[in-house]
C-alpha positions in Angstrom: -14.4 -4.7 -25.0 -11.6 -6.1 -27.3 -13.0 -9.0 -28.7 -15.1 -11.5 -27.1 -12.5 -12.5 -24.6 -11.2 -9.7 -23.2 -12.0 -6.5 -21.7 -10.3 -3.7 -20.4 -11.7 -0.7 -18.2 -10.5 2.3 -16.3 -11.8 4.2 -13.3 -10.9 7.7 -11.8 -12.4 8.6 -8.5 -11.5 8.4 -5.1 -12.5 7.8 -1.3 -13.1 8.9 2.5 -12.1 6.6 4.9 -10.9 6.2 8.1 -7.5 7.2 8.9 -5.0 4.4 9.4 -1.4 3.2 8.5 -0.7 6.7 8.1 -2.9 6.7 4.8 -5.6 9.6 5.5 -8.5 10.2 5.3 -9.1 11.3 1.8 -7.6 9.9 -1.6 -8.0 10.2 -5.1 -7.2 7.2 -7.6 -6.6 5.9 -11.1 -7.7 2.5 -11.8 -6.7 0.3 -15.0 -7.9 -2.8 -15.3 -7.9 -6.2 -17.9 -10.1 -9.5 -18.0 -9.1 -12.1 -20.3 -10.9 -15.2 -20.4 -9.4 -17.7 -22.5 -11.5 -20.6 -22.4 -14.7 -21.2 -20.5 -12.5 -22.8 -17.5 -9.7 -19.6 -17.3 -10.2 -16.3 -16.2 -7.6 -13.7 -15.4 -7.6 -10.1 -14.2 -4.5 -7.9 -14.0 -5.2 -4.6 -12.3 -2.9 -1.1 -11.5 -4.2 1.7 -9.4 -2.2 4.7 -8.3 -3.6 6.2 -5.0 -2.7 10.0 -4.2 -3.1 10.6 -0.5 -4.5 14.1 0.0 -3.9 14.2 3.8 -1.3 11.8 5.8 1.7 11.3 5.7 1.9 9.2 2.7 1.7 11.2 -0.8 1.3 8.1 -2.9 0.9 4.5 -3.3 1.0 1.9 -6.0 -1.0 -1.2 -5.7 -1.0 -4.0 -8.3 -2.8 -7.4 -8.5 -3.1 -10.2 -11.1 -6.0 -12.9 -10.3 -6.6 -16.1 -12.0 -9.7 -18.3 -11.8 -9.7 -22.1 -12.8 -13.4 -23.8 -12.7 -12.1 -27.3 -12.1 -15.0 -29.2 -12.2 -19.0 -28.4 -11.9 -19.3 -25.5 -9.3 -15.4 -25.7 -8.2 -13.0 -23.4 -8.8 -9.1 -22.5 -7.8 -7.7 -19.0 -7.5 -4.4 -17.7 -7.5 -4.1 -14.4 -6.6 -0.6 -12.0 -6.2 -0.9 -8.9 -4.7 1.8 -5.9 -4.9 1.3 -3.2 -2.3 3.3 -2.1 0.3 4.0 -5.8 1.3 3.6 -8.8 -1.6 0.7 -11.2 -1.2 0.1 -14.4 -2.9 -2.6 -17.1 -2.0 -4.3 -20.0 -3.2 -7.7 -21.0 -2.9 -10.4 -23.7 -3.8 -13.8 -22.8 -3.4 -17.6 -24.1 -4.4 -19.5 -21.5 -6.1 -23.2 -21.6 -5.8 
């Protein structure tokens, strides 16, 4: 934890799945991750993992996301959300939280 309003974390590990895309069915990754939350209102997440495919025919990916949260008012809340992978993502949500 780096202060009181931000923390970062890391994660190596990996995964069996079921083949598709051409991904395998066994990886290993490195995760890095960061939440800051500003204010009580804001919070943001930027993440990097690097996946090495063991089997496949991909050898390695690169995936890479940045999420922001906005309570707007009671239990509502907006998020923003890009996503970097092998295509680019973005959305935008409201939601109620319960």
């Amino acid at each position: 934890q780096l202060g009181k309003n931000a923390f970062v974390g890391a994660y190596f590990g990996g995964a069996i799945q079921d083949g598709r895309n051409s991904q395998g069915n066994l990886f290993v990754r490195t995760t890095g991750y960061i939440n800051l939350a500003p204010n009580d209102r804001l919070t943001i997440q930027a993440r990097f993992e690097s996946r090495y495919h063991l089997d496949g025919y991909l050898e390695n990916e690169d995936l890479f996301s940045l999420t922001t949260r906005f309570r707007l008012a009671g239990n509502y809340g907006m998020r923003l959300v890009f996503q970097k992978n092998v295509s680019t993502e973005a959305s935008l949500s409201l939601g109620y939280y319960w």
